[in-house]
MARBAMAR-859298 format. One record per residue (C-alpha): residue number from 1; x, y, z. Coordinates in nm, 3 decimals. Example, Ala and Ser with C-alpha at 12.3 -4.5 7.8 and 13.67 -1.06 7.14 Angstrom:
// MARBAMAR-859298
   pos        px        py        pz
     1     1.230    -0.450     0.780
     2     1.367    -0.106     0.714
This chain:
// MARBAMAR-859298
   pos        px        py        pz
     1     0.487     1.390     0.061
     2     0.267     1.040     0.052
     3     0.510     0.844     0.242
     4     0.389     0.750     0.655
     5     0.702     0.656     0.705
     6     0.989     0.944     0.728
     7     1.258     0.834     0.545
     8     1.609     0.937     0.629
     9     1.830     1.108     0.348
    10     2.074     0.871     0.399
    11     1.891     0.625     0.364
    12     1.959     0.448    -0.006
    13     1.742     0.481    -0.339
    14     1.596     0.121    -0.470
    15     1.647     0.022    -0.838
    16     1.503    -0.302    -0.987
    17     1.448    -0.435    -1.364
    18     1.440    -0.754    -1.510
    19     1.821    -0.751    -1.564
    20     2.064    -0.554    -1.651
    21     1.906    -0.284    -1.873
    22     1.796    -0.075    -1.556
    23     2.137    -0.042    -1.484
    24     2.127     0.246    -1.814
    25     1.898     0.430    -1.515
    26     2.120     0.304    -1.203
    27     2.439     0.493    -1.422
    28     2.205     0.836    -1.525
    29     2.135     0.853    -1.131
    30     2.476     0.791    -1.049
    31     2.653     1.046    -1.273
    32     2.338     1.315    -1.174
    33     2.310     1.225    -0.802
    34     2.700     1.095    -0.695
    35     2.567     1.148    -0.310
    36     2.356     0.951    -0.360
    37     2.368     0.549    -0.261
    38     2.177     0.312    -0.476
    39     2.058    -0.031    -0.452
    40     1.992    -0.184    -0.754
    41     1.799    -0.574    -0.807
    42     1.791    -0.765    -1.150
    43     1.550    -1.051    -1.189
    44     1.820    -1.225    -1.402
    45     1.590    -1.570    -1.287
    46     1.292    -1.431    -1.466
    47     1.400    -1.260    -1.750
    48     1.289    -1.133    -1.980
    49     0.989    -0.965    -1.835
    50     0.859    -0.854    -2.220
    51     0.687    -1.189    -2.263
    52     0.535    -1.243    -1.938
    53     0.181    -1.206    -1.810
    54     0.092    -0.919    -1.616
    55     0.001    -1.098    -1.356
    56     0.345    -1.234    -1.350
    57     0.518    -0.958    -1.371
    58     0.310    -0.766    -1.086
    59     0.441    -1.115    -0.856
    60     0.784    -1.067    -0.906
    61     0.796    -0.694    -0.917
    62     0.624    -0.707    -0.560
    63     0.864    -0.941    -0.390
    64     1.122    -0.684    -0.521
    65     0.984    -0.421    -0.356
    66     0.950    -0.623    -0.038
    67     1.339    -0.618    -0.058
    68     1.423    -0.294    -0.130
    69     1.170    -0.180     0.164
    70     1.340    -0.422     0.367
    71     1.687    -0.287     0.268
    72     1.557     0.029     0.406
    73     1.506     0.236     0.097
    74     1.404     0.614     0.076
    75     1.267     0.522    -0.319
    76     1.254     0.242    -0.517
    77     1.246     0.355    -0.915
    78     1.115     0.067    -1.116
    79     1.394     0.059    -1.396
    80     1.188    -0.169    -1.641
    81     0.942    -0.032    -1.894
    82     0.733    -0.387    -1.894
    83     0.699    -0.350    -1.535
    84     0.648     0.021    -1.510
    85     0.363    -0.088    -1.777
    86     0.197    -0.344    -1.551
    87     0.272    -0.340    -1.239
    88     0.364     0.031    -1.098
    89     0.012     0.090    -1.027
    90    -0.061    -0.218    -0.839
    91     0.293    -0.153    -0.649
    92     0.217     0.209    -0.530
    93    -0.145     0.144    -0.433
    94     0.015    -0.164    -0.196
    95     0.298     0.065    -0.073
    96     0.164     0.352    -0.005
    97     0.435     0.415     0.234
    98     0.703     0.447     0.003
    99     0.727     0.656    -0.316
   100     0.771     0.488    -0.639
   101     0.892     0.588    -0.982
   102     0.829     0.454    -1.317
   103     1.038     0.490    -1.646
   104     0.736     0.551    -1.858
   105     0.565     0.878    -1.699
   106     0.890     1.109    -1.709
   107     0.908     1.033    -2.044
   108     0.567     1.097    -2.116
   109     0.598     1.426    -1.960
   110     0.901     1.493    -2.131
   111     0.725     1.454    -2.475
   112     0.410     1.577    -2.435
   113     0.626     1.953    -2.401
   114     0.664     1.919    -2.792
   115     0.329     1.871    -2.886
   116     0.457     1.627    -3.174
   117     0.168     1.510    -3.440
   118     0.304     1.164    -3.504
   119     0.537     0.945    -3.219
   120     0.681     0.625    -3.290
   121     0.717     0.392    -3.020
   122     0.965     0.070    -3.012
   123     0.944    -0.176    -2.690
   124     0.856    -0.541    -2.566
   125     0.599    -0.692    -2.640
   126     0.444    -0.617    -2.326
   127     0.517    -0.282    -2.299
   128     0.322    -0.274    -2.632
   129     0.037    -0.513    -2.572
   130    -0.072    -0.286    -2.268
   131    -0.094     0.040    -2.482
   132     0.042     0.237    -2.192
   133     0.247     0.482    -2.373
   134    -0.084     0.592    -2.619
   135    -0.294     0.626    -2.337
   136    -0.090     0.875    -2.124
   137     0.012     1.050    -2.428
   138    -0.329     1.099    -2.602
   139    -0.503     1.176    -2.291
   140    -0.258     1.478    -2.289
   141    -0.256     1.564    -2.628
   142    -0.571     1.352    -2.841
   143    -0.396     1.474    -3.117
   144    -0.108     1.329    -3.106
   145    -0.054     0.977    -3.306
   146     0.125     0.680    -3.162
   147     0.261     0.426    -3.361
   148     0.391     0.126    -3.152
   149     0.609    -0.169    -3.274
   150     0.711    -0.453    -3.077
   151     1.097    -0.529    -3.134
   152     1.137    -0.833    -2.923
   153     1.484    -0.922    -3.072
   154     1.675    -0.626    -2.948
   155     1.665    -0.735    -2.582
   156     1.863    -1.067    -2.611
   157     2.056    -0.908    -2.927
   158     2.164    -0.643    -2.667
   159     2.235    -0.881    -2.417
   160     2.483    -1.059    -2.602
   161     2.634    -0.764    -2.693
   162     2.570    -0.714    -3.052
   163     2.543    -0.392    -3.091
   164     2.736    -0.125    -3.310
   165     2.805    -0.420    -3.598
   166     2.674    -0.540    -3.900
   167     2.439    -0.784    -3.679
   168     2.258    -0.543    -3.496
   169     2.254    -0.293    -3.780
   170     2.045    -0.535    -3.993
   171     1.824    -0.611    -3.701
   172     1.762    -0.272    -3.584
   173     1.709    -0.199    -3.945
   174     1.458    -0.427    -3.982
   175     1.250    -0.303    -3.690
   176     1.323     0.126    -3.785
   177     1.271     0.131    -4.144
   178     0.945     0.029    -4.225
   179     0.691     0.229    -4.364
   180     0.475     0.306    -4.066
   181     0.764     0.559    -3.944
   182     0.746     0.788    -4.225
   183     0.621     1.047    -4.114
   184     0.683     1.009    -3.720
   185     0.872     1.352    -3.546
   186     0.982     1.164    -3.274
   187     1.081     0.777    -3.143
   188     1.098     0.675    -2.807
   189     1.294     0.382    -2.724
   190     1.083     0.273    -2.482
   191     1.324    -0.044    -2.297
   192     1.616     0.029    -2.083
   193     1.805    -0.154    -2.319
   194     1.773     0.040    -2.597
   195     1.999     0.354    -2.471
   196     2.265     0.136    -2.592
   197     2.201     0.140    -2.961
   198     2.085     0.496    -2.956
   199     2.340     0.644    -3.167
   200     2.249     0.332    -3.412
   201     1.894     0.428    -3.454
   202     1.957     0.767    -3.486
   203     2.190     0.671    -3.768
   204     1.894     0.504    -3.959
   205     1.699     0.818    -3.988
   206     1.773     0.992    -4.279
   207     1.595     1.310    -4.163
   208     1.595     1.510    -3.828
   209     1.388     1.316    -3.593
   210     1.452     1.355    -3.221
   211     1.507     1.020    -3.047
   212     1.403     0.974    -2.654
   213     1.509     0.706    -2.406
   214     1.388     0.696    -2.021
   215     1.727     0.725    -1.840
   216     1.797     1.060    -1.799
   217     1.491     1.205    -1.735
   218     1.413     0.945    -1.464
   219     1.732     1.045    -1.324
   220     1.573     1.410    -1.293
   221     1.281     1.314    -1.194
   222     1.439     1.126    -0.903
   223     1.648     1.453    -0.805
   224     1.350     1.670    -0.845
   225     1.150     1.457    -0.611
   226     1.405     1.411    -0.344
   227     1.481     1.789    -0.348
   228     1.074     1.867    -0.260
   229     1.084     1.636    -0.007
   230     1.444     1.737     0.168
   231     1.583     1.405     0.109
   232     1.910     1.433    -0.129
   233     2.197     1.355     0.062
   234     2.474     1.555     0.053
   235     2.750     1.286     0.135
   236     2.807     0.965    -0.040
   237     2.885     0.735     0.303
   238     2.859     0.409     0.173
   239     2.892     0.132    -0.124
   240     2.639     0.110    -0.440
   241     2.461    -0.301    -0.412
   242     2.412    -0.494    -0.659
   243     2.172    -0.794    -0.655
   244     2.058    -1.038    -0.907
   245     1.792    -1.377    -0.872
   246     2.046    -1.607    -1.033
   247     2.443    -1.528    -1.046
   248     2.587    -1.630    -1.369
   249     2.945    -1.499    -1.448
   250     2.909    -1.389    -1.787
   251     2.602    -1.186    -1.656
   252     2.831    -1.007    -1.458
   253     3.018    -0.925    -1.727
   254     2.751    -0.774    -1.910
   255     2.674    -0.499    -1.643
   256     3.013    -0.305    -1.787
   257     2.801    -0.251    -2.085
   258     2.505    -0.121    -1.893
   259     2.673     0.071    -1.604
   260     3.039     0.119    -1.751
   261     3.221    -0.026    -1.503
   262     3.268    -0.408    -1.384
   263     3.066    -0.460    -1.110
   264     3.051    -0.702    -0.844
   265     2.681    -0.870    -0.794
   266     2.515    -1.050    -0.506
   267     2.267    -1.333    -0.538
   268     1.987    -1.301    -0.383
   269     1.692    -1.596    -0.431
   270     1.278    -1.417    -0.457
């Protein structure tokens, strides 16, 4: 175990994205680990991460991690593919007292099992500009062919809670069937987001492709690391947190979409 610090198993597991699209991850956790408490952070301030530098990104994502370590977390899972992409390295070499999990390497490790000859990757566009997902894929397989497409209109389309209509249909349409996915075996929705409109993309495929998101195998990758280390808790003793940068009601609303339930936030200024 890397951490200096022994954590207690009661001691909560930290969960912070950009806004509420980690909360797909926060709800995979909850329904695999119920024990388990959580606190989750949205950056609702600064979002959307996908078109920020970075450098920007690495800024807020470290004051978030400042919190959770304050809040005395056990793990803090960076729910956020943008950050994952540019900022989980700089994170875990600063806290090296804490373990941290990204969205992107589960998946990756997921994937790589199949040994597919052409992937098609959908994300922000910085999740795409840092070729993350090619790298850690073809340095496991060189064969393997990654073909990446920015889809910045999903996020906010999402957000406002088009999704499952005619709207999103022609949107997500206009992304999924272009020419470059031919002849891809598999997609990976590569935003927290997109676990949402799943079913939708699946629906555009007109041939069996299998579709991966990052929720629920960062969810078991979370369990698997807390079992090595003896830190699942077997009771559930206290309330789930939720925290955002910038309280807006109609955010709140939102989470239901995300987590399934109404939940009640707390504001909490970087």
């Amino acid at each position: 175990m890397p951490n200096k610090k022994i954590y207690h198993y009661k001691s909560p597991i930290g969960i912070f994205d950009s806004g509420v699209g980690g909360l797909t991850v926060a709800n995979a956790v909850v329904h695999l680990l119920p024990q388990e408490e959580i606190i989750y952070f949205g950056d609702t301030a600064h979002l959307p991460y996908g078109d920020k530098s970075p450098e920007t990104i690495q800024r807020y994502s470290e004051k978030i991690t400042q919190f959770l370590i304050q809040k005395g977390c056990k793990l803090i899972v960076i729910a956020c593919n943008s950050a994952s992409a540019t900022a989980y390295d700089f994170l875990q070499e600063k806290y090296k007292q804490i373990k941290i999990i990204n969205v992107i390497d589960p998946l990756i490790e997921e994937v790589i099992q199949h040994s597919f000859n052409e992937v098609g990757v959908i994300a922000t566009k910085a999740t795409v500009a840092s070729k993350i997902y090619e790298k850690k894929i073809t340095e496991k397989n060189k064969n393997t062919k990654i073909i990446s497409l920015a889809t910045p209109l999903l996020v906010p389309m999402i957000e406002e809670d088009f999704f499952e209509n005619r709207i999103s249909h022609a949107i997500i349409k206009h992304y999924i069937n272009r020419d470059v996915f031919n002849d891809i075996e598999a997609m990976l929705l590569c935003c927290t987001h997109y676990p949402l409109i799943r079913k939708e993309i699946e629906k555009l495929f007109h041939r069996k492709i299998q579709v991966f998101d990052n929720s629920d195998v960062v969810a078991h990758q979370i369990k698997k690391y807390l079992e090595e280390n003896n830190l699942l808790n077997p009771k559930k003793e206290k309330e789930h947190q939720f925290y955002v940068s910038d309280y807006t009601q109609s955010f709140e609303k939102a989470t239901r979409l995300f987590y399934g339930e109404l939940i009640s936030l707390k504001e909490k200024l970087l």
